[in-house]
N, C-alpha and C positions, 0 to 999 in steps of 0.2 A: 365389118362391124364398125359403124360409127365410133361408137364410145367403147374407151379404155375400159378396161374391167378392173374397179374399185377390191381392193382389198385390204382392210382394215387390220393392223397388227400390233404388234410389237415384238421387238428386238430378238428376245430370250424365247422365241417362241418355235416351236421345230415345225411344227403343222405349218406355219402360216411360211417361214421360211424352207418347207419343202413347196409350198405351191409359188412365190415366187420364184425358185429355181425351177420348176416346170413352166411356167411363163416365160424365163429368159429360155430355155431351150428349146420352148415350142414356139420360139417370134412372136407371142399373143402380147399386144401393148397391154400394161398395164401400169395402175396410178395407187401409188401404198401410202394408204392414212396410218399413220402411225401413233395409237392411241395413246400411247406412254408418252409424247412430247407435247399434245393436244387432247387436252381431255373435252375439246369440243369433238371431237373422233370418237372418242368413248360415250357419247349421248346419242351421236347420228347409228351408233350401232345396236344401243338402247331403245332406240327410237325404231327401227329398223325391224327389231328380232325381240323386245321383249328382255332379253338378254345379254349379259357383259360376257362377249366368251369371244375370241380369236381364233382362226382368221374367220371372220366378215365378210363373205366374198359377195358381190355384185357386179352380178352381167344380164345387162338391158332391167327388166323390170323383174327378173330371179335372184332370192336373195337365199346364200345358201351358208347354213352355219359349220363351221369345218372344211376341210379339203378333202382329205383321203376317201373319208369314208361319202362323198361326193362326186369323186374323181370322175367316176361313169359318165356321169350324168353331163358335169361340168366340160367333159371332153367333146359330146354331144352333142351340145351346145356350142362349142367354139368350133367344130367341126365344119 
């Protein structure tokens, strides 16, 4: 894969911080906007989905809102 897989978060967040610790354990690069420090991250995710919701994830041109209930699919994809 070229590009890192974007994922949009913040700190307090357990979703978006379970799918970071599945990215550090599955070696997948990944690049964390972190909407709470940059509310220019909070508009590309608005911008994005329509919606204000974490984690934000992006990989290539799929944009997929939540982790878990994604996992399948997002696994599949990095596959």
């Amino acid at each position: 894969m070229k590009e890192p897989v974007k994922i949009y978060s913040i700190p307090t967040c357990s979703d978006c911080n379970y799918a970071k610790r599945y990215f550090k354990e599955h070696e997948i690069a990944y690049t964390d906007y972190n909407c709470e420090e940059n509310v220019k991250y909070a508009e590309e995710v608005w911008n994005l989905t329509g919606k204000q919701i974490v984690p934000t994830i992006v990989i290539g041109d799929k944009v997929f809102v939540g982790f878990a209930e994604n996992l399948s699919e997002i696994r599949e994809l990095l596959s």
